[in-house]
VOPALUM-125896 format. One record per residue (C-alpha): residue number from 1; x, y, z. Coordinates in Angstrom, 2 decimals, decimal comma, m for minus. Example, Ala and Ser with C-alpha at 12.3 -4.5 7.8 and 13.67 -1.06 7.14 Angstrom:
<node i="1" east="12,30" north="m4,50" up="7,80"/>
<node i="2" east="13,67" north="m1,06" up="7,14"/>
//
This chain:
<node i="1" east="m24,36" north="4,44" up="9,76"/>
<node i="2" east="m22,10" north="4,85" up="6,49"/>
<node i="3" east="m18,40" north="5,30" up="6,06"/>
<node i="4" east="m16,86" north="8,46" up="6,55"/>
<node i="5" east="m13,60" north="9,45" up="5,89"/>
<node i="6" east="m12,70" north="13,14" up="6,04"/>
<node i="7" east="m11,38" north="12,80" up="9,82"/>
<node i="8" east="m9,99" north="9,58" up="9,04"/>
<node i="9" east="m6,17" north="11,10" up="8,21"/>
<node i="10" east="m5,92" north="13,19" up="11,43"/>
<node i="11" east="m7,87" north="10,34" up="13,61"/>
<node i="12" east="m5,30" north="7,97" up="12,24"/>
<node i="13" east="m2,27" north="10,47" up="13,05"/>
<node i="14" east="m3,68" north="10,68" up="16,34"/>
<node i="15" east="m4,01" north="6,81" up="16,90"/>
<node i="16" east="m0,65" north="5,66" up="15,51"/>
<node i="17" east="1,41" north="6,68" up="18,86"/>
<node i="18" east="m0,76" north="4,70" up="21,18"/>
<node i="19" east="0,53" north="1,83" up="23,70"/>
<node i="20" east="m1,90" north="m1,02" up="22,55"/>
<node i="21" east="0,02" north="m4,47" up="22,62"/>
<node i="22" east="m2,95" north="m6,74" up="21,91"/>
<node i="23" east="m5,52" north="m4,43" up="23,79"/>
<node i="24" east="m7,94" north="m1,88" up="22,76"/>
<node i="25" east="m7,14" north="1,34" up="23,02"/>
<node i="26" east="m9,46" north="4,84" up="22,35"/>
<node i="27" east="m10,01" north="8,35" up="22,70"/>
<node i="28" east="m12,74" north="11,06" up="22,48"/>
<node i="29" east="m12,92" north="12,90" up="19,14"/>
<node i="30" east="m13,24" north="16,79" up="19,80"/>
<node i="31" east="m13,87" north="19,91" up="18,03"/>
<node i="32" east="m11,96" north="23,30" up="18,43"/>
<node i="33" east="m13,22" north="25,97" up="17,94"/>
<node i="34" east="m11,48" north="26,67" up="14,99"/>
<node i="35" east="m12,91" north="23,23" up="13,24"/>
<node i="36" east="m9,97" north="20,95" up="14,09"/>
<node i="37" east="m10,46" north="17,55" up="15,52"/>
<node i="38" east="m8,16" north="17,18" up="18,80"/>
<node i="39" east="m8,06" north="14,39" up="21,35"/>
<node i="40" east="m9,19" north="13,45" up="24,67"/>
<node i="41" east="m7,83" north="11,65" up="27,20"/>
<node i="42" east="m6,12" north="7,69" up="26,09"/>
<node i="43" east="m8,30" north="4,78" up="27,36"/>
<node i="44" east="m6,55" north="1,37" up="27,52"/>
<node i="45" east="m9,03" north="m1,51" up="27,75"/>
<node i="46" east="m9,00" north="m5,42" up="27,01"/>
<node i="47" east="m8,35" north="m7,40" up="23,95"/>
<node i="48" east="m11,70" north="m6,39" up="22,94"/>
<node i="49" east="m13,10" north="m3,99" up="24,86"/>
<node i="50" east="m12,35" north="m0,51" up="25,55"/>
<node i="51" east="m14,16" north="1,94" up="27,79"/>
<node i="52" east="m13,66" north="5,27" up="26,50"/>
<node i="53" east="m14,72" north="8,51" up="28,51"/>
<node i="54" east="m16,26" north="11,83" up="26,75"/>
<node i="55" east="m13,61" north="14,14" up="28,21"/>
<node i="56" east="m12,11" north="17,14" up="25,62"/>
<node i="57" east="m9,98" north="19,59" up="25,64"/>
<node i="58" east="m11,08" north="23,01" up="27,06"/>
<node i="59" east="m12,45" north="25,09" up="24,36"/>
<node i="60" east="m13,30" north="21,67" up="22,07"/>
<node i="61" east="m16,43" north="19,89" up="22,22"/>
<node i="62" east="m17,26" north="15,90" up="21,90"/>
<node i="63" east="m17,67" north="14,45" up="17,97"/>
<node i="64" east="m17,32" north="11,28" up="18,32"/>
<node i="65" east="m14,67" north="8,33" up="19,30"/>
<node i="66" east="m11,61" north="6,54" up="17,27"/>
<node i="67" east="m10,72" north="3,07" up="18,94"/>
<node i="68" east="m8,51" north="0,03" up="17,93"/>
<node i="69" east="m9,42" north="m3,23" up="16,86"/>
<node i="70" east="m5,99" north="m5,22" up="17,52"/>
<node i="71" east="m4,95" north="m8,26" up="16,16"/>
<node i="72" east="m4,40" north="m9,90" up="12,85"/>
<node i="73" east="m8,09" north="m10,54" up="11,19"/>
<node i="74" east="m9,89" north="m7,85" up="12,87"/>
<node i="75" east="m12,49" north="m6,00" up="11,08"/>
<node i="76" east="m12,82" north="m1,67" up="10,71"/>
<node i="77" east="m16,32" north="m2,45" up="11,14"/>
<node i="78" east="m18,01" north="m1,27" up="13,82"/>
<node i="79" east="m19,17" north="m3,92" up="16,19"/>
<node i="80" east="m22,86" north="m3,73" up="17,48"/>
<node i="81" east="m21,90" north="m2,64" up="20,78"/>
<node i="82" east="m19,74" north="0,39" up="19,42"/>
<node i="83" east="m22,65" north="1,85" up="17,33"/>
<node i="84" east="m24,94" north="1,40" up="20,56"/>
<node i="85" east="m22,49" north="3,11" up="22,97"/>
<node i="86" east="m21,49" north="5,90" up="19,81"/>
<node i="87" east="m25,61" north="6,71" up="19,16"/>
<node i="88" east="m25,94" north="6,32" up="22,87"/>
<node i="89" east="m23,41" north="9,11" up="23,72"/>
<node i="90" east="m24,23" north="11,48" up="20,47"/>
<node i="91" east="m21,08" north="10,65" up="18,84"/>
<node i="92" east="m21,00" north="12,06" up="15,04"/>
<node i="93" east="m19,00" north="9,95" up="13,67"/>
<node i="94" east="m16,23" north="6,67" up="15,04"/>
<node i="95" east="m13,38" north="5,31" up="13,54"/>
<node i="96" east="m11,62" north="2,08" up="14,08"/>
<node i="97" east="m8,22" north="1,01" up="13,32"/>
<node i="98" east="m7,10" north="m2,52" up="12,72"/>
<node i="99" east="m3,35" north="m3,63" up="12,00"/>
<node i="100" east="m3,57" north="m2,86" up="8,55"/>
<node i="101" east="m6,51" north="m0,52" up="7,98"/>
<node i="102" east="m8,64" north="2,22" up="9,50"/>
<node i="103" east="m11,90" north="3,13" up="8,54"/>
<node i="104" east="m13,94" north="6,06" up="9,92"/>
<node i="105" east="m18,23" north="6,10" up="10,24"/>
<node i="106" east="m21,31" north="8,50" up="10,40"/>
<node i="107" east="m23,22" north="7,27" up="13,11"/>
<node i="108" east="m26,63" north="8,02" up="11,63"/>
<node i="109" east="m29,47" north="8,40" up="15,19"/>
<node i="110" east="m31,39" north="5,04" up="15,63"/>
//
């Protein structure tokens, strides 16, 4: 895994209209056709926990996944759990937003 930031901007314009109040919240990263990253379907989970289903747009295929990390403190890293689930489900890349920061990864196969 490395950081990765060239969907950050649009995964982050995406993310900042999301009902969250102190509870994760995610989406599926897709693909047009045309190259463009689009979203799937909001996911609201727990304080810190979200489940997030693989679910895009017709035409669009699955990249990867862009969750939040609420509350003051949190960390943009990724936690062990959401590099298992991301190289578990084939995600390319995830990103994770925090309060004050978002940072996106390339989830390299393990």
């Amino acid at each position: 895994m490395m950081g990765f930031g060239p969907y950050k901007g649009r995964a982050a314009e995406m993310g900042r209209k999301l009902p969250g109040q102190g509870r994760e919240v995610g989406f599926s990263l897709c693909k047009d056709a045309a190259g463009h990253i689009v979203k799937g379907p909001t996911a609201v989970g727990t304080a810190n926990r979200v489940s997030i289903p693989i679910r895009c747009p017709h035409g669009s295929r699955f990249y990867g996944f862009y969750h939040t990390h609420p509350g003051s403190g949190s960390s943009v890293q990724p936690s062990e759990m959401d590099i298992a689930s991301a190289r578990s489900s084939g995600a390319k890349v995830t990103c994770i937003e925090t309060d004050s920061r978002m940072q996106c990864y390339r989830i390299i196969p393990g």
